[in-house]
C-alpha positions in Angstrom: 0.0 0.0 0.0 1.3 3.4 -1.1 -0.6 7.0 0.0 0.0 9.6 -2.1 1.2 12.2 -0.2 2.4 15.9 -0.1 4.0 18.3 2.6 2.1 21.8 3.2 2.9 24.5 6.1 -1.2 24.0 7.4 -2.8 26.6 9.7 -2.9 24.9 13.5 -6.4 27.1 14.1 -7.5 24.9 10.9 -6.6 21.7 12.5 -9.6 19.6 14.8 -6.8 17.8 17.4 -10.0 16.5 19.3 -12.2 15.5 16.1 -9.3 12.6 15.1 -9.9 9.7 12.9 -8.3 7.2 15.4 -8.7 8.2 19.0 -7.0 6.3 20.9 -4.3 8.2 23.1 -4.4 8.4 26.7 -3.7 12.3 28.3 -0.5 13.3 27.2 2.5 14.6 28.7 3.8 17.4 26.3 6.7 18.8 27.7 9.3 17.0 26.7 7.8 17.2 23.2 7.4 20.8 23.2 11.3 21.2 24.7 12.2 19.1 21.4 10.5 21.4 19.1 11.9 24.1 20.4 15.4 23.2 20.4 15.5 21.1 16.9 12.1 22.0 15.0 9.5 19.8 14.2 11.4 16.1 13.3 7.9 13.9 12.1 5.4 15.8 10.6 2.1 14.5 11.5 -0.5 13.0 9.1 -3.6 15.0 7.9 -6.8 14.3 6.2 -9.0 17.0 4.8 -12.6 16.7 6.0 -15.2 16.6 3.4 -16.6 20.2 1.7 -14.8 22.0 4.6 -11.4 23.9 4.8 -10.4 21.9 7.9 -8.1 18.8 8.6 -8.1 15.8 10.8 -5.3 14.1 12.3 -4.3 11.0 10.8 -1.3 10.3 13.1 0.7 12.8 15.2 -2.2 14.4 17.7 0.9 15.2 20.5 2.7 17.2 17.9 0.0 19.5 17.0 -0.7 19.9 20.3 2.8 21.0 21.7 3.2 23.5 18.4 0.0 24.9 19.4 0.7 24.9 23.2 4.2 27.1 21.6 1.7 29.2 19.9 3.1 28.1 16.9 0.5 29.5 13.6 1.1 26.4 11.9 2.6 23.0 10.9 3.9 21.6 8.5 2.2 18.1 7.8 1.9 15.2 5.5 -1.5 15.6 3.9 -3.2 12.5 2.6 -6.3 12.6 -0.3 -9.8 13.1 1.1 -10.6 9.8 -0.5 -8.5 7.4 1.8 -9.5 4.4 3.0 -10.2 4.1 6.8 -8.0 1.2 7.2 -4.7 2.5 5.2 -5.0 5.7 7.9 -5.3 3.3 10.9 -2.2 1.7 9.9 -0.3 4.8 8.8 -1.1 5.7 12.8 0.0 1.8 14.0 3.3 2.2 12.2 3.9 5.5 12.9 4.1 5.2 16.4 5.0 1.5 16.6 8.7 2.8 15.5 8.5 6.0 17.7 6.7 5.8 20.9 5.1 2.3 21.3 1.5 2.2 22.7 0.2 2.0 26.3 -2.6 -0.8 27.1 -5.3 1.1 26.4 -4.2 1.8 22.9 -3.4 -1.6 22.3 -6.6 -2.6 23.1 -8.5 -0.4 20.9 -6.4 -0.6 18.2 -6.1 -4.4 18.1 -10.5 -4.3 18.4 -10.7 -1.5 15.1 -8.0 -3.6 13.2 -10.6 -6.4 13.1 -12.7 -4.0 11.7 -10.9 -4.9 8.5 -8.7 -8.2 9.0 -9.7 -11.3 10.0 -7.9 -12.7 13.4 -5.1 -14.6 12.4 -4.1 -11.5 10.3 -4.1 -9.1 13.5 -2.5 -12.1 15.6 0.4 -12.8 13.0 0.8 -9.3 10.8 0.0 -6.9 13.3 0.1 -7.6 17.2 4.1 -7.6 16.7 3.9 -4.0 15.8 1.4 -3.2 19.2 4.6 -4.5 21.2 3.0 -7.8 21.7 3.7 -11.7 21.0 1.6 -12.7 18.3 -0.5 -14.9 20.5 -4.4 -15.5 20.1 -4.7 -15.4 23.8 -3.0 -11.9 23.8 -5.9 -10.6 21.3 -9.2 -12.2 23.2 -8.0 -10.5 26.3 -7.3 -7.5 24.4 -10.8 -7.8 23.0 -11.9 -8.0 26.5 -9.8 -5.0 27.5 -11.7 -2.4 25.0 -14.7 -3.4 26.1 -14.2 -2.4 29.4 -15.5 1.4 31.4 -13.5 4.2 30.6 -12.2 4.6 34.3 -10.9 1.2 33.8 -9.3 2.0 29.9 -7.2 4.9 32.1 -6.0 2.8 34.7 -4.8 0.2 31.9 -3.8 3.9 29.8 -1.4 4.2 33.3 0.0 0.8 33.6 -2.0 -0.2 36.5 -4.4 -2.2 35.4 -3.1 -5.6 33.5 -4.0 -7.2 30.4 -4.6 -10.6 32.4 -6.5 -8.7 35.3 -8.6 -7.0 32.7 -9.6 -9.6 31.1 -10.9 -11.3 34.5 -12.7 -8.1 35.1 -14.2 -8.6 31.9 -16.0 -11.6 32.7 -17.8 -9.7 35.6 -21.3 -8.0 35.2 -21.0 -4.0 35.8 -22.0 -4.2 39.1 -19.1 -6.2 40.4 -16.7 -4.0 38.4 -17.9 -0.9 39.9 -17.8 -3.0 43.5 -13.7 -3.7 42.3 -13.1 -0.5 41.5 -12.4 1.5 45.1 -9.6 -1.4 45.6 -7.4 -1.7 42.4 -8.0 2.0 42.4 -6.6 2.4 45.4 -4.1 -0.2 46.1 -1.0 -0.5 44.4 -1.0 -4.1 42.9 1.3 -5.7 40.8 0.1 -8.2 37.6 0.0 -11.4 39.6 -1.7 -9.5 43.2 -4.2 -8.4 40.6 -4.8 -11.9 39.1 -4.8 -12.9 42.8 -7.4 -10.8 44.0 -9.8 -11.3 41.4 -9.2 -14.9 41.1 -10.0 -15.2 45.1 -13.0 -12.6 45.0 -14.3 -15.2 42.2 -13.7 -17.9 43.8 -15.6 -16.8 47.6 -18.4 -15.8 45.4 -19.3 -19.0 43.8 -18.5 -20.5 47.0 -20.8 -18.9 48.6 -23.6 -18.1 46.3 -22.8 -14.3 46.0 -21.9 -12.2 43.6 -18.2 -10.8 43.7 -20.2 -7.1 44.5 -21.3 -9.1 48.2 -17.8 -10.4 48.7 -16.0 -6.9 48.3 -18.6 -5.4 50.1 -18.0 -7.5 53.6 -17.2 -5.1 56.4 -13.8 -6.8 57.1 -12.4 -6.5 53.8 -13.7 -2.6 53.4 -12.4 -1.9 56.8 -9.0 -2.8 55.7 -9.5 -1.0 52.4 -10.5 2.2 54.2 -8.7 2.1 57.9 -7.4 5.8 57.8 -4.6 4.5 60.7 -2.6 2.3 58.2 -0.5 3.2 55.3 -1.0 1.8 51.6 0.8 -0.9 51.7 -0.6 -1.9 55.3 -4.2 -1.5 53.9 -3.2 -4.0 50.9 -1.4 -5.9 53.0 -4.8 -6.1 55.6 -7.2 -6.7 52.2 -4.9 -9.4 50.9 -4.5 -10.9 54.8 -8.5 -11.2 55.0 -9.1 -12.7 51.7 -6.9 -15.3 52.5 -8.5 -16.0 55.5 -12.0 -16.8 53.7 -10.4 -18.8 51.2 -8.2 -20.7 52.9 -9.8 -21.0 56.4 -7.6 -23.6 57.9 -4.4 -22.9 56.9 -4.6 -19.2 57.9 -5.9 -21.0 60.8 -2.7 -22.9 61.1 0.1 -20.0 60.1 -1.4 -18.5 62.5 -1.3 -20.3 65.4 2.4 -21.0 64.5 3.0 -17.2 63.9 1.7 -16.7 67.4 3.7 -19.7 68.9 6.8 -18.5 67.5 6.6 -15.0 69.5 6.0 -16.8 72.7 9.2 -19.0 71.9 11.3 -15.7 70.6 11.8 -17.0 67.2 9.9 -14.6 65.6 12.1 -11.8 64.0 15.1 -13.7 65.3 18.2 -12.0 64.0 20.4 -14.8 63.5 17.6 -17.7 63.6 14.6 -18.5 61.6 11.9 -21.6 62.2 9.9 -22.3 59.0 7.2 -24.7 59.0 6.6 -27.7 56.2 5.3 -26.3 52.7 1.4 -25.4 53.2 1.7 -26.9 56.7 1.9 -30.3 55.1 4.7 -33.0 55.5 6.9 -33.6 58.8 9.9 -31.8 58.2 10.4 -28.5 59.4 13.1 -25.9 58.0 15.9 -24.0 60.8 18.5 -21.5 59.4 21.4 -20.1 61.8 23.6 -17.7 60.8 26.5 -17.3 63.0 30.6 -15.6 62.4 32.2 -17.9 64.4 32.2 -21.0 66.7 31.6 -18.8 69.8 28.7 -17.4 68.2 27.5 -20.6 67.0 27.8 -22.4 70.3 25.9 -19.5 72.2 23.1 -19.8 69.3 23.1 -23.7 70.0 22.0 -23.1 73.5 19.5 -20.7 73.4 18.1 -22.9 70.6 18.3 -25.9 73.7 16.9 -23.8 75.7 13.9 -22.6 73.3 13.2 -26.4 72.4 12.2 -27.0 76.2 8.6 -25.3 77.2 5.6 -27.2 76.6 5.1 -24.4 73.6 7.8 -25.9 71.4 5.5 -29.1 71.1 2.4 -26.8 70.3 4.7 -25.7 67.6 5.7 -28.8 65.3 2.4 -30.2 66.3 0.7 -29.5 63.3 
């Protein structure tokens, strides 16, 4: 495919930087644009169209640049102008390619721009030809959740726009009516979680709900686990840390139960926080052999760690410990 173009200094008040024929960026950062056209000009011109029986022009491709020269109160532009007549599809990939080489795309665009290029390609033509060039593996799995992804609320699109909402925990979301989303919202809003704490939290609030007959909106709306959300005495990652705590507690009742009680014994014993000894249980509580790591300099050291450890293994409360 070849576009006929031709270069043309355009008026920026003549320009519609809002009115694009792909919108799909999130809310910009310009200034270190703008500090680029001021020191070495305008690099990439951006791609126009001419709206029909008007004297105005879209944007094809390069919305950030016409917005920094008009934030410089620059008059105009110079820009690659394409015929009136051109096909939808050949702008949507003058904008994939343009940017593919330059700037990449965040998760958001991805996911819109993989959902319009099946406007005009079947799947295995976006999964082979084109997912490369969104930054992705070409993977059918990465498109259905992408899919998933664009469907999704706009507050949702801008979390995924700022990398903190992930492909895999969008997709989950995805799968939930409206109502539950809006329930999920206050917490991935609000807590910083990483791509596999996401998958986790959404995975457990699933799996509580069908549990228990409820929809993942009457699981995230349990006092415990908004209390923890919203206790104005801890910090962030003590409120994450108090939302994750509680979830595992529902879902795994007796194995909380158990790291626990041996949490609990191991302060009554001193091991806990030990700073040259440490007492870990079997795997999952399962099995009979328990873990001990000593660190020690010297033989001194080593002896005097040997005896408090004699000494520790003596209460009653050292057989409540390995008797799991």
């Amino acid at each position: 495919m070849s576009i006929p173009i031709r270069l043309r200094d355009i008026p920026l008040a003549q320009i519609d930087a809002e009115a694009l024929v792909l919108t799909t960026a999130a809310t910009p950062d310009l200034e270190r644009l703008m500090i680029s056209l001021q020191e070495v000009g305008l690099l990439n011109p951006p791609w126009l169209k001419p709206q029909p029986g008007r004297s105005r022009w879209q944007v094809v491709t390069g919305t950030r640049r016409v917005q920094a020269a008009a934030r410089l109160g620059w008059p105009e532009i110079t820009a690659r102008l394409v015929p009136e007549d051109t096909a939808d599809f050949s702008c949507l990939l003058v904008h994939l390619f343009d940017n593919a080489f330059t700037r990449g795309f965040n998760l958001k665009e991805q996911a819109a721009l993989a959902a319009r290029l099946l406007r005009y390609c079947d799947r295995q033509a976006v999964v082979s030809r084109y997912l490369p060039y969104l930054g992705l593996a070409p993977s059918g799995a990465h498109l259905e959740r992408l899919l998933k992804m664009a469907g999704l609320e706009a507050p949702w699109q801008e979390l995924a726009a700022q990398g903190r909402l992930a492909l895999t925990a969008g997709a989950l979301l995805a799968g939930w009516d409206p109502e539950d989303r809006a329930a999920a919202w206050p917490y991935l809003e609000a807590l910083r979680l990483s791509q596999s704490k996401q998958e986790e939290f959404l995975e457990q609030v699933s799996l509580l709900a069908r549990r228990e007959g409820l929809a993942p909106a009457g699981v995230l709306a349990r006092e415990e686990v908004a209390r923890a959300l919203n206790d104005p005495d801890r910090t962030p990652p003590e409120r994450l840390a108090a939302v994750r705590q509680q979830l595992y507690r529902w879902v795994y009742p007796r194995l909380s139960a158990a790291r626990e009680a041996f949490e609990t014994a191991l302060g009554r014993l001193g091991f806990k926080r030990h700073p040259r000894m440490r007492l870990q249980p079997p795997p999952t509580f399962e099995g009979p052999d328990f873990h001990l790591e000593i660190k020690f300099r010297d033989a001194p050291e080593l002896q005097q760690l040997l005896a408090e450890l004699t000494r520790l293994t003596h209460p009653p409360d050292f057989d409540d410990l390995t008797r799991l």
